[in-house]
MIDOSE-1310 file (N, C-alpha, C; in nm, 2 decimals, decimal comma, always signed):
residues 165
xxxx	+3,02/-1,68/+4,33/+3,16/-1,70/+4,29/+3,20/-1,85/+4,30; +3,18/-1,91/+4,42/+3,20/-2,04/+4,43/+3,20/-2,16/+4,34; +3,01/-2,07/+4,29/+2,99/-2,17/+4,22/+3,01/-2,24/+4,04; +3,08/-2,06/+4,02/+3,14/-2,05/+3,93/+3,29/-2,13/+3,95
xxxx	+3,37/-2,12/+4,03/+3,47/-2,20/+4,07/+3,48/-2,32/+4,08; +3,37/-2,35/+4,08/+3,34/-2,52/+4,06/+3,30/-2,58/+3,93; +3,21/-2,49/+3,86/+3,18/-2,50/+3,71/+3,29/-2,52/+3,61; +3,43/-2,44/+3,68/+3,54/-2,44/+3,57/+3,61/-2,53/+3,62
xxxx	+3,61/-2,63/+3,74/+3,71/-2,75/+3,75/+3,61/-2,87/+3,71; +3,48/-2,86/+3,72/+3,41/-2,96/+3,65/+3,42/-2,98/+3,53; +3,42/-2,81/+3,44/+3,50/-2,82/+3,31/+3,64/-2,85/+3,26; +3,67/-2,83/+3,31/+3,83/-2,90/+3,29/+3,81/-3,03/+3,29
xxxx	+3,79/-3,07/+3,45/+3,81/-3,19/+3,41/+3,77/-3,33/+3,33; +3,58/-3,28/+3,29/+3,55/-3,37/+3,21/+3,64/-3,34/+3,06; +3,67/-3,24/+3,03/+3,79/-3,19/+2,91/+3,88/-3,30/+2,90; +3,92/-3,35/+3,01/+4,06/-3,45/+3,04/+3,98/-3,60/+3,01
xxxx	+3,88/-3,63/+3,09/+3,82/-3,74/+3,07/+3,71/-3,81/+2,96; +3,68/-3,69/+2,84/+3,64/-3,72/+2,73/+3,81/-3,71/+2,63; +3,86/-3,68/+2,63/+4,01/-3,67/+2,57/+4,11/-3,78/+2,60; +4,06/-3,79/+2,70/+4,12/-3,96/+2,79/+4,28/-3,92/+2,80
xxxx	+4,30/-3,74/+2,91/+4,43/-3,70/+2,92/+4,41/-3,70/+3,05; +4,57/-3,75/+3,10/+4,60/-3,77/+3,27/+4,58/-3,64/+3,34; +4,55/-3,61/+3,38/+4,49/-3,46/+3,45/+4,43/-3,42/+3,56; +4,41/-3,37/+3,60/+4,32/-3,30/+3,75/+4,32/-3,18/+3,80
xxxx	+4,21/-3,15/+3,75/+4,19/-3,02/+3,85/+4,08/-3,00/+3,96; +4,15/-2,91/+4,04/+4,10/-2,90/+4,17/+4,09/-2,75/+4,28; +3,96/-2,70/+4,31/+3,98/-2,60/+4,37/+4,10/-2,58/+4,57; +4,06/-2,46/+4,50/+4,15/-2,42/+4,66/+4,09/-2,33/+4,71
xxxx	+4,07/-2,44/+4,89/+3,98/-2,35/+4,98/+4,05/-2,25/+5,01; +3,96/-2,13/+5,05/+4,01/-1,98/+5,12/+3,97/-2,01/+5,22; +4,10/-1,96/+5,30/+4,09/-1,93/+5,43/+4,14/-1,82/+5,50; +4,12/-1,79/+5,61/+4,13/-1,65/+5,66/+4,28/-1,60/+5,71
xxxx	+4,36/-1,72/+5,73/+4,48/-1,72/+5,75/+4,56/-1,83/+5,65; +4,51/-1,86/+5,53/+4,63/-1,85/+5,41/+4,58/-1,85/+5,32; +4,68/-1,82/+5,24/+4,69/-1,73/+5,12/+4,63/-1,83/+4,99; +4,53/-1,77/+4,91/+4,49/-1,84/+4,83/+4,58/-1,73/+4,69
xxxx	+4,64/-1,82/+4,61/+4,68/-1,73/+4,49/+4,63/-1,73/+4,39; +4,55/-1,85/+4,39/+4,47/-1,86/+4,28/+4,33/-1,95/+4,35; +4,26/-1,92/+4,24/+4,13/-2,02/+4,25/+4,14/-2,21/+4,21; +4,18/-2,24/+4,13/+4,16/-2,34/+4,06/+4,34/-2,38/+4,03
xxxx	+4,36/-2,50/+4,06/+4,50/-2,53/+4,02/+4,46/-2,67/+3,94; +4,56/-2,64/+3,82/+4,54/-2,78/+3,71/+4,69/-2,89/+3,73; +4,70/-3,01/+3,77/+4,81/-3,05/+3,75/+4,81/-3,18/+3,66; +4,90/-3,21/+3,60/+4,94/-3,31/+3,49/+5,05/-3,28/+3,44
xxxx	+5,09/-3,41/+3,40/+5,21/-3,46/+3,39/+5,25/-3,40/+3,26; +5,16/-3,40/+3,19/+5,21/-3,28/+3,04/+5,23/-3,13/+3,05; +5,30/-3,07/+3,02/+5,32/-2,92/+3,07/+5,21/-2,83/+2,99; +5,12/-2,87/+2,94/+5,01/-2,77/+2,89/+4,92/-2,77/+2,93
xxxx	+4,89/-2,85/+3,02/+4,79/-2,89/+3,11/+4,79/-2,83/+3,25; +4,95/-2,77/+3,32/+4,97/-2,75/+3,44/+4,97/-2,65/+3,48; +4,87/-2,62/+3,49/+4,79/-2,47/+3,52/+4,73/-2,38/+3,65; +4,76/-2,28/+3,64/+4,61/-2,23/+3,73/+4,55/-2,10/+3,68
xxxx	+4,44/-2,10/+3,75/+4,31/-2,06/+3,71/+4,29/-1,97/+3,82; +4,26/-1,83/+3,77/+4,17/-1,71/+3,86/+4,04/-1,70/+3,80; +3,96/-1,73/+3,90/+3,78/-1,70/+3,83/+3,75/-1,59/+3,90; +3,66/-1,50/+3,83/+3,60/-1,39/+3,85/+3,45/-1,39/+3,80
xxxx	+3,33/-1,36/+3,86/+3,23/-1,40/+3,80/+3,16/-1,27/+3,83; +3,10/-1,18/+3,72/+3,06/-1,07/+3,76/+2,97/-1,00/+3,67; +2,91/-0,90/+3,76/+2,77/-0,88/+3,67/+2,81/-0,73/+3,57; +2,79/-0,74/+3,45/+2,83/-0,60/+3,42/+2,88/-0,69/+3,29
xxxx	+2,95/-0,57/+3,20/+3,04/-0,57/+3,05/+3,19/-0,56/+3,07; +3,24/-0,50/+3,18/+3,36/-0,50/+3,19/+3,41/-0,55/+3,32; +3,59/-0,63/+3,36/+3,60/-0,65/+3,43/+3,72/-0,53/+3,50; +3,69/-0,51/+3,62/+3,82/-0,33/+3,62/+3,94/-0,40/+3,73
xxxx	+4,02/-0,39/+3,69/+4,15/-0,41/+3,74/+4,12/-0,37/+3,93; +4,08/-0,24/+3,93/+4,07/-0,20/+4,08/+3,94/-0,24/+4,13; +3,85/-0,26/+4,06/+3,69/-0,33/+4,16/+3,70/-0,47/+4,17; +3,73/-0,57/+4,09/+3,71/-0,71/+4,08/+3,89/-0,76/+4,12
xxxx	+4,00/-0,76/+4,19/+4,13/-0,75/+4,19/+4,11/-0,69/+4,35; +4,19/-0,75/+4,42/+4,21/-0,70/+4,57/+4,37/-0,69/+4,58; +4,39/-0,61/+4,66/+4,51/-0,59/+4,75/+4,53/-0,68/+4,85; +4,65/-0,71/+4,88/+4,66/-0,77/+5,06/+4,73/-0,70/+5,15
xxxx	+4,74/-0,79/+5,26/+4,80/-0,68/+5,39/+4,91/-0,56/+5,36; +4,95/-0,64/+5,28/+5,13/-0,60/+5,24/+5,08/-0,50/+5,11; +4,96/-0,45/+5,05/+4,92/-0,39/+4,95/+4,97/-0,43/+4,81; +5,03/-0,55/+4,80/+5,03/-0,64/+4,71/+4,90/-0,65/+4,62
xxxx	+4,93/-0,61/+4,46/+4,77/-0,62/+4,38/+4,79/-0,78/+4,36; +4,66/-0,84/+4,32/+4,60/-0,97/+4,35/+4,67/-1,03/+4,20; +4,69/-0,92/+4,10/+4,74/-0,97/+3,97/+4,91/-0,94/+3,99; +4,96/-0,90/+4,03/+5,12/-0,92/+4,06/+5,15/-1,03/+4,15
xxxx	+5,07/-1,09/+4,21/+5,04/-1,21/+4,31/+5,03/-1,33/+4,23; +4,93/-1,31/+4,14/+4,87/-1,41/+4,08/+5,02/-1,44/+4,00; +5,09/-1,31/+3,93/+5,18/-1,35/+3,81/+5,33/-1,40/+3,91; +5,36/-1,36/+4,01/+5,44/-1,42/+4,12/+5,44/-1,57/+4,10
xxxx	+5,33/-1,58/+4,18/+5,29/-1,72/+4,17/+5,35/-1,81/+4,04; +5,27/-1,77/+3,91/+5,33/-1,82/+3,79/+5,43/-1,86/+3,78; +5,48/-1,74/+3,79/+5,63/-1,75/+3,75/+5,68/-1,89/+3,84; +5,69/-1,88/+3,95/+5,73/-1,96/+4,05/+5,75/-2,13/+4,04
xxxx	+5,60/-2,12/+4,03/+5,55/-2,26/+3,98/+5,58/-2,30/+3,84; +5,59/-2,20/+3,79/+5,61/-2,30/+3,61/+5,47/-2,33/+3,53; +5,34/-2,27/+3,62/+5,23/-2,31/+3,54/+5,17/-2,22/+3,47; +5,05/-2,26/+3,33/+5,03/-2,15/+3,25/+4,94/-2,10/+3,31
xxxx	+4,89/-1,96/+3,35/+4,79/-1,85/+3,39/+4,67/-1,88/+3,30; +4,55/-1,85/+3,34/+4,41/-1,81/+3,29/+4,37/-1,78/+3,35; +4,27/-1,67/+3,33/+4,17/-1,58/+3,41/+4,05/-1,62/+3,27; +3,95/-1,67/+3,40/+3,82/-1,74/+3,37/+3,73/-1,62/+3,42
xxxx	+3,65/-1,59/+3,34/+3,54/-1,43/+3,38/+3,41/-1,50/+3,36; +3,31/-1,52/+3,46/+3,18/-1,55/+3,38/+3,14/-1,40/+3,36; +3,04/-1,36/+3,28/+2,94/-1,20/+3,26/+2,79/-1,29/+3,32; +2,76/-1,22/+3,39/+2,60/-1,25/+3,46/+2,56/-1,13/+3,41
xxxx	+2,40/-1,11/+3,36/+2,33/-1,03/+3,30/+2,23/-1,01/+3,33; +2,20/-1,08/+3,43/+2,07/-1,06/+3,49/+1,93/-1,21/+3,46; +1,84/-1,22/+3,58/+1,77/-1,30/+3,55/+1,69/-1,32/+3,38; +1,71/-1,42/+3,34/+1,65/-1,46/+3,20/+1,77/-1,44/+3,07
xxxx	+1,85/-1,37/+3,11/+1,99/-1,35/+3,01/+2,09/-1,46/+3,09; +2,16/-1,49/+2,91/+2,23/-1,61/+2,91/+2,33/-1,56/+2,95; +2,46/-1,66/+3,03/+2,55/-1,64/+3,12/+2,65/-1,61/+2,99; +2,79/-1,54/+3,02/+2,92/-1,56/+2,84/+3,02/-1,60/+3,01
xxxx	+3,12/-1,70/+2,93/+3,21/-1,75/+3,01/+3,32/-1,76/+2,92; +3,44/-1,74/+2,95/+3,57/-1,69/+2,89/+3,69/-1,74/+2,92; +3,80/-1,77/+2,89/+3,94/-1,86/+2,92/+4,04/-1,72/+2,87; +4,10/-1,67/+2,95/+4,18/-1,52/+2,88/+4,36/-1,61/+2,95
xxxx	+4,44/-1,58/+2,85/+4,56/-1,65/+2,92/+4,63/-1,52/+2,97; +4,69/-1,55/+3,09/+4,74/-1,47/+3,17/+4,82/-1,38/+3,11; +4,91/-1,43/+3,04/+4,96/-1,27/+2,96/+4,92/-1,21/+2,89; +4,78/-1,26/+2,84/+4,70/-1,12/+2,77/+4,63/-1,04/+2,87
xxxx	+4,62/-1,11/+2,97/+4,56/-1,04/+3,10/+4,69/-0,89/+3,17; +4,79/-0,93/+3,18/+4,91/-0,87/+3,19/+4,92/-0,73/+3,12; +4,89/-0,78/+2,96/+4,89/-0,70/+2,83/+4,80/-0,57/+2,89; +4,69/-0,59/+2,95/+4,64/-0,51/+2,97/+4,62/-0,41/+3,12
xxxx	+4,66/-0,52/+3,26/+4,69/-0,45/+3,32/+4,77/-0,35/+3,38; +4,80/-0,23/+3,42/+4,87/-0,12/+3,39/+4,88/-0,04/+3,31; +4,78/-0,06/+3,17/+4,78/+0,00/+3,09/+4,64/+0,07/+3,06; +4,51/-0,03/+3,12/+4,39/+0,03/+3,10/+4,35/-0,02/+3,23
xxxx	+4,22/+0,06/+3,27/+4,12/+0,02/+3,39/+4,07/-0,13/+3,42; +4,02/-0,17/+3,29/+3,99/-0,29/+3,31/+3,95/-0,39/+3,16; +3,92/-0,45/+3,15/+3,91/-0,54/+3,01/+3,72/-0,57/+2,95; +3,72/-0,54/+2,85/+3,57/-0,51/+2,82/+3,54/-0,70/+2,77
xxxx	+3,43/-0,73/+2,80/+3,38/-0,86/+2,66/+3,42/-0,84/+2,57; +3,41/-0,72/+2,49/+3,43/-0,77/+2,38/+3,57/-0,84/+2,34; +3,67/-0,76/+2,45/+3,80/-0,80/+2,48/+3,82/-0,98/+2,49; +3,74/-1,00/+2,59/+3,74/-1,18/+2,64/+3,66/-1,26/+2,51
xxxx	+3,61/-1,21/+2,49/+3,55/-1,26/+2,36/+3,65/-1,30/+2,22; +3,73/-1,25/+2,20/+3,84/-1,26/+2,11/+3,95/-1,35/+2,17; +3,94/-1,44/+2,28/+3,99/-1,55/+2,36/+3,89/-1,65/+2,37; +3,92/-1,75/+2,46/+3,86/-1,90/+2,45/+3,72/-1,90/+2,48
xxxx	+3,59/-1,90/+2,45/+3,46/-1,87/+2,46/+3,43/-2,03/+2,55; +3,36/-2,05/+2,67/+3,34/-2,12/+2,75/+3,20/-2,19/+2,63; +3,16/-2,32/+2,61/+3,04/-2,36/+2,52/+2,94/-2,33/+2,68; +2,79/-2,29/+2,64/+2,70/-2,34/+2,80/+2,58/-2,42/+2,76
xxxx	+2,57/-2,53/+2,81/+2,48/-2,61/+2,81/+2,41/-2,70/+2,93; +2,30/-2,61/+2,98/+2,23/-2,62/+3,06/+2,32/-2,52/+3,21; +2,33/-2,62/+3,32/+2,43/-2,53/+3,39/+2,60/-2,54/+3,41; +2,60/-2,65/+3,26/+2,74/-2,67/+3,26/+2,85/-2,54/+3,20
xxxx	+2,94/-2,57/+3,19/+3,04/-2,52/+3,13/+3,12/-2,63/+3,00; +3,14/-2,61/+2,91/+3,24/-2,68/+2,88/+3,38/-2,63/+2,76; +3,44/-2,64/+2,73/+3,53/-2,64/+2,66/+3,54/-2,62/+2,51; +3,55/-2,55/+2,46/+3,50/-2,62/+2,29/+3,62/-2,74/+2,23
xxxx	+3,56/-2,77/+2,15/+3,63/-2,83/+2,06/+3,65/-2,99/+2,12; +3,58/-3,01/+2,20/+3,59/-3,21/+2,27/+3,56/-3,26/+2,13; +3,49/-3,27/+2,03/+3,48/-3,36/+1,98/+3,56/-3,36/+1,79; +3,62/-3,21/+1,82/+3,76/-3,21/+1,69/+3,84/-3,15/+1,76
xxxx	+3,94/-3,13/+1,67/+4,11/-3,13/+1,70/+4,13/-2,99/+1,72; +4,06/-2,93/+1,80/+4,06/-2,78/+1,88/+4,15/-2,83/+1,99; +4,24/-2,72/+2,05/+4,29/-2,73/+2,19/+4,30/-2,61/+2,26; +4,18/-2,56/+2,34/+4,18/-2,43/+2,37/+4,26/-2,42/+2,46
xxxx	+4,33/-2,51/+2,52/+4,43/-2,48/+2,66/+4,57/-2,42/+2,59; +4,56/-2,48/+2,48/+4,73/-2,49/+2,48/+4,76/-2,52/+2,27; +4,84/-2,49/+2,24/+4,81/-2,53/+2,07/+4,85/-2,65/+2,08; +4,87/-2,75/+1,99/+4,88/-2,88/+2,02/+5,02/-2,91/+1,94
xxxx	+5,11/-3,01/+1,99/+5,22/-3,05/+1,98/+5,22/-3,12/+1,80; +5,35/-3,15/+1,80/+5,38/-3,23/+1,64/+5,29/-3,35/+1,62; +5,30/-3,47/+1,71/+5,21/-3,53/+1,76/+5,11/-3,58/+1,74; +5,06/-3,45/+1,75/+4,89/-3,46/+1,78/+4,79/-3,36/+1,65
x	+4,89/-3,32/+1,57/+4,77/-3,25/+1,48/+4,72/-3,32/+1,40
């Protein structure tokens, strides 16, 4: 999981630095006495960019609300926490899923924005590929991650302003 957690702030950030946008992201250690609410926090000064990030990396087709999703002391689910948080902060939600498939199969890596994540929990078990698939598709090359669209006027974070189209 870690190292998936690191894959998706390395992606990000070269995202910011081939785009030449003010940005940074950066993971957040767990520890055993505070509270991590998310994995990955994005900050910049533009509000499309001020983010955080839940990564899940998991082996299987589907991700299930109650196996990959923890409770805390207080029995608080990890996705009412997560969306707490949001709200709080002001930042946009993504849940980042890698699918592992086993030695010799290719990794699928996904960007789902939190209220589609929402959309679905409480209402089904858990969210299939095919589901994440119809969201931001991670590109993979070699053991990177990256973003599509660096080099046309794609913006998978966020749609893009008057501006900039």
């Amino acid at each position: 999981m870690a190292n998936f957690e690191r894959e998706i702030t390395y992606c990000i950030n070269r995202f910011f630095t081939h785009r030449q946008i003010h940005g940074f992201a950066y993971r957040l250690k767990q520890s055993k006495f505070n509270t991590q609410y998310v994995d990955v926090l994005v900050d910049s000064l533009d509000p499309r960019y001020y983010l955080a990030i839940e990564c899940k990396s998991i082996s299987g087709k589907k991700l299930y609300f109650s196996q990959h999703f923890h409770s805390d002391k207080n029995n608080v689910h990890q996705v009412d926490a997560i969306s707490d948080f949001i709200k709080k902060t002001g930042r946009r939600g993504f849940l980042a899923v890698e699918f592992r498939f086993g030695a010799g199969r290719a990794k699928e890596a996904y960007l789902m924005p939190w209220d589609v994540v929402l959309r679905y929990y409480g209402n089904v078990p858990g969210i299939s590929i095919d589901d994440f698939r119809l969201c931001c598709a991670l590109d993979r090359s070699g053991e990177e991650y990256d973003l599509p669209g660096l080099d046309t006027n794609q913006y998978p974070l966020s749609p893009p302003t008057d501006g900039e189209v």
